[in-house]
N, C-alpha and C positions, 0 to 999 in steps of 0.2 A: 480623681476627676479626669486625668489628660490619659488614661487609660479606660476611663468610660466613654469621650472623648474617641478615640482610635477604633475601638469597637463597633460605635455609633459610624461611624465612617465607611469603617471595614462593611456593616450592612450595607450603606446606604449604596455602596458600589457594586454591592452583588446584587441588589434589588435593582438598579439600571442596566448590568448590564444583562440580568435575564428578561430585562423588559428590551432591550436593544435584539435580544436573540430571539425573543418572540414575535417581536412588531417583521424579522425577515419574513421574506417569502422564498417558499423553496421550492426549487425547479427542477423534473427529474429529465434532463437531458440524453437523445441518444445519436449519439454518432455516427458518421460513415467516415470520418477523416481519422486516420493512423498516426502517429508523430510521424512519421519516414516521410509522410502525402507534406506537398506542398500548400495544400490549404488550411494542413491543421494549426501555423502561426494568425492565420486571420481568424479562424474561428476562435481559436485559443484566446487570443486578443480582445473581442469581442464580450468573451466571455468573463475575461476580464474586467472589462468595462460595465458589465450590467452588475458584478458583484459590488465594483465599490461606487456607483454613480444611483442606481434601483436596489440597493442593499439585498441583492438575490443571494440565495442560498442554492448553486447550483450542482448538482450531482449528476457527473457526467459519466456517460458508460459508451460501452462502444458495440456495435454489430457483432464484430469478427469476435472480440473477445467473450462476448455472451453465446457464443454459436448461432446466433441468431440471422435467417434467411431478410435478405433486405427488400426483397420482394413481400415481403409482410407489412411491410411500411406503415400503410396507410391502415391496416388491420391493429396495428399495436397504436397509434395515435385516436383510433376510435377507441377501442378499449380503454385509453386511458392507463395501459400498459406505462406510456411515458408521457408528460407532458411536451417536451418537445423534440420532433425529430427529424433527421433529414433524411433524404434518400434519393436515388436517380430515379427520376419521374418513369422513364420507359419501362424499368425493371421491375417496378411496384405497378406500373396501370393495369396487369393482367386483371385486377381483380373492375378494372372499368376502362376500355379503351379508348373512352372521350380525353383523358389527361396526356395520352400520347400526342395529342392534335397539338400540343404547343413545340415540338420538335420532332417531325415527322424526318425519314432521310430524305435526304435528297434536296429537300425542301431551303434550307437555310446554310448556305453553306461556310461563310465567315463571321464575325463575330456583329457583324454591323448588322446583317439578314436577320440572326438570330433574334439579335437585342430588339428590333422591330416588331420579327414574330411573338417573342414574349411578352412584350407590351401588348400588342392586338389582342392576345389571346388572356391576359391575365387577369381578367373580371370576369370573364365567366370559368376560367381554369378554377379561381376561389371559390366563386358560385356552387360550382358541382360539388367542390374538398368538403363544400360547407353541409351540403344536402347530402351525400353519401356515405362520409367517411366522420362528421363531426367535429372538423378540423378548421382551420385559419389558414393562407398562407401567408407568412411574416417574408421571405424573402426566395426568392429565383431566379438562379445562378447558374450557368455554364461550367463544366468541369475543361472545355475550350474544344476546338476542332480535332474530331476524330476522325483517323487513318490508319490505314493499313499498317501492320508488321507481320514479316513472314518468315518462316526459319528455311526458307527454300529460293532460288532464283524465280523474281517476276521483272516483268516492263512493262507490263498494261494489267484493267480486269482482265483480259479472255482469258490468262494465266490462272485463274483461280478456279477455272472450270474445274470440277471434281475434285478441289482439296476441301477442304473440313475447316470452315473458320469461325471463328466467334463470335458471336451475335447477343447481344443482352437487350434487344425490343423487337417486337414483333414485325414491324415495318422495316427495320434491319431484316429479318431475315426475309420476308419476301424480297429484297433490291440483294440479297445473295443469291434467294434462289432463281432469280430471274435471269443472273451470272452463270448458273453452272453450277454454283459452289453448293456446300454441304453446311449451311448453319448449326450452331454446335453452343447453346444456351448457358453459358458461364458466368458466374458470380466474379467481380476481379481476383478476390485472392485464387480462384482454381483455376486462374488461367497460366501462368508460369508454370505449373507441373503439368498441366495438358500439352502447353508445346515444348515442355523438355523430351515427354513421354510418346509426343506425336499422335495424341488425342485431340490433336488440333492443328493444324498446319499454319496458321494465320491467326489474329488475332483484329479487335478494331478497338482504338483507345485513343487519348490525346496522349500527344510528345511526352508530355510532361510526368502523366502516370504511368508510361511506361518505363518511359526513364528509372524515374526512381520505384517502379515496382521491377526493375531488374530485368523486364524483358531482353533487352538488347542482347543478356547471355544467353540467350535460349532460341536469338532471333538474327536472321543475316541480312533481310533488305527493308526496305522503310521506302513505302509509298506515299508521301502525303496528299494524296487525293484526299477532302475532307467531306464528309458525308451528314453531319450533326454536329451540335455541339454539347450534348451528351446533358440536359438539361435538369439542376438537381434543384429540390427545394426543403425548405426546412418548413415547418406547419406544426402548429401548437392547436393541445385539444380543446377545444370551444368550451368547454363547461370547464375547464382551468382557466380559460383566456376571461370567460364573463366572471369569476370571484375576484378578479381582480380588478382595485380600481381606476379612475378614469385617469388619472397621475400614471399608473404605472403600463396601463396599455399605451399611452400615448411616449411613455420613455422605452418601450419595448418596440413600439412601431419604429419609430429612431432611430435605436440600436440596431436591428437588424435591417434596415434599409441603407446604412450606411456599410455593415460587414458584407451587402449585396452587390454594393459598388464596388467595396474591393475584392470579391471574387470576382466581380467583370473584369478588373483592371492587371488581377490575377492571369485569369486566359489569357489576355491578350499578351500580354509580356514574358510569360515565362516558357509557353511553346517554341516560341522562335529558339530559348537558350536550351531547352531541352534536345530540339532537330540537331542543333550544332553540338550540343554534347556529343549525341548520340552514335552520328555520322564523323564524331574524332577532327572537328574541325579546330584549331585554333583557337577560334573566338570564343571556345565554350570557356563558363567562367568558374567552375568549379564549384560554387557555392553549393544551391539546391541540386546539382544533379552533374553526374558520374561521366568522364570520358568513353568513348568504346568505338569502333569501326565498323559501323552496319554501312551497306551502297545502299545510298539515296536513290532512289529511283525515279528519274522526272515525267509528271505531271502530264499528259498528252492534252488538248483541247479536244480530241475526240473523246477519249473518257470522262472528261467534265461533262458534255454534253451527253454523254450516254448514261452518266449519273440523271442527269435532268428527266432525261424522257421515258427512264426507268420511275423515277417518281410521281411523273405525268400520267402514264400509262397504266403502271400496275400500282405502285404504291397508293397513291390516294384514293383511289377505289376501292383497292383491300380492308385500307382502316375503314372507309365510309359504313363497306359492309359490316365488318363486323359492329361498329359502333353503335350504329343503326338499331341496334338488337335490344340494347339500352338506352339508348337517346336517338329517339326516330329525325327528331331537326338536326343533327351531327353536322351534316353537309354544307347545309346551309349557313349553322353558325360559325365553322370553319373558315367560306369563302366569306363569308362578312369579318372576318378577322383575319385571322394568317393570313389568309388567300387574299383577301385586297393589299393588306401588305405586302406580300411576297409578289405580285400580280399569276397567281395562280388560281386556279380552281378545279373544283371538283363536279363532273358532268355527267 
């Protein structure tokens, strides 16, 4: 009896817990964060949290290690390739230049501009993901203020006339090419062997990626003139987003609205400790990111302002055009968003 007893038991727990493993939902996750990257503890985190809170079943894979172009982005979330995935908006809009319009250069240049512009611009940014691509956006984040790094002496732009820098959105490389420079369309991980190899004389990233993607060996001056704030988002595929129920979209909006705040809170704080790294100051604190001796190069109010009227000038008119080509009111719902926010427009 107390061994018919034990038996009986022994089912009853394999019969809960296959019903505990069937009642998950599983989520095939793709990444752009590396452990090395300073964002991958919050997304990590995050991830954490919808496993034992939304009992997800998450399967998490990465870009780099799949070979996979990140520029594909929004191609592999339509597909259905992944249910959810992240990617830097400027890299992946080739395939529709309306998504560039939430972080144009030029356009927002500290974290405060940004957060504004993203806001203005993120009901219809989703609107399009949702009609083009099949897609949701759950959260939209800043990778923080990018800036110059160069493996050669500079003290202003006019220095960058004729070298070869690196550009990952189209709107970047017109406010290069309106410099002099040579735009030079890199993925991050190919950008440290381009400027060991001198396949690129300069690079543009925030502190913080550089830092801990090792540029500083490869690079002597550090201009923090900041140009974007490198604008990334994660987006789940719509026909996975609607099988799910109303309990768990509403625990999923949650959870990545709060992993969005702490990417905000991320930029803000960890660039400062990255410059100071970087530049061999004291202050730097060891943790997230590496001592080294690059010259800081300061900041001019003429090149702030020549950032500006480069973006006035050519850049907004560049996107308009092109965008135009697929969204004829571009312009328009630009300046009714960015553009009131930022008090900019396009004319």
């Amino acid at each position: 009896m107390r061994r018919a007893r034990l038996l009986l038991a022994a089912a009853l727990g394999l019969v809960l817990a296959a019903g505990t493993a069937s009642a998950q939902t599983g989520m095939r996750w793709l990444s752009q964060s590396q452990q090395a990257s300073t964002q991958f503890p919050v997304e990590s985190a995050a991830m954490d949290r919808m496993r034992s809170e939304l009992n997800l079943r998450i399967e998490r894979s990465e870009f780099q290690a799949l070979g996979l172009n990140m520029a594909d982005a929004f191609r592999l979330v339509r597909a259905g390739t992944f249910d959810v995935v992240s990617a830097q908006v400027g890299l992946a809009a080739r395939d529709d230049p309306f998504l560039e319009g939430i972080d144009l250069i030029g356009v927002s240049t500290d974290m405060d501009e940004l957060r504004s512009a993203v806001n203005a611009y993120r009901e219809v940014f989703n609107a399009r993901i949702e009609q083009r691509f099949g897609a949701r956006v759950l959260a939209i984040w800043p990778f923080g203020t990018q800036v110059f790094f160069c493996n050669q002496p500079i003290r202003t732009l006019d220095d960058l006339r004729g070298l070869k820098v690196r550009s990952f959105t189209a709107s970047m490389s017109a406010l290069l090419e309106r410099l002099g420079a040579t735009p030079v369309t890199l993925a991050f991980p190919e950008v440290y062997p381009a400027l060991q190899r001198g396949v690129a004389s300069c690079g543009i990233t925030s502190p913080t990626s550089a830092n801990t993607g090792k540029w500083p060996e490869v690079t002597t001056h550090l201009l923090p003139l900041s140009v974007s704030g490198s604008v990334q988002a994660h987006m789940v595929n719509l026909a996975w987003w609607n099988r799910q129920t109303p309990a768990m979209r509403e625990g999923l909006t949650a959870q990545f609205r709060q992993m969005e705040d702490a990417f905000w809170d991320l930029a803000r704080t960890t660039n400062e400790d990255a410059t100071n790294c970087s530049i061999g100051l004291p202050s730097c604190l060891r943790r997230a990111h590496q001592p080294y001796s690059m010259t800081l190069v300061q900041v001019s109010e003429a090149d702030k302002a020549r950032v500006r009227q480069i973006a006035e000038e050519v850049v907004l008119s560049d996107w308009a055009q092109r965008c135009a080509r697929g969204y004829p009111n571009c312009a328009q719902v630009w300046n009714e968003t960015v553009g009131r926010a930022r008090g900019m427009a396009i004319r």
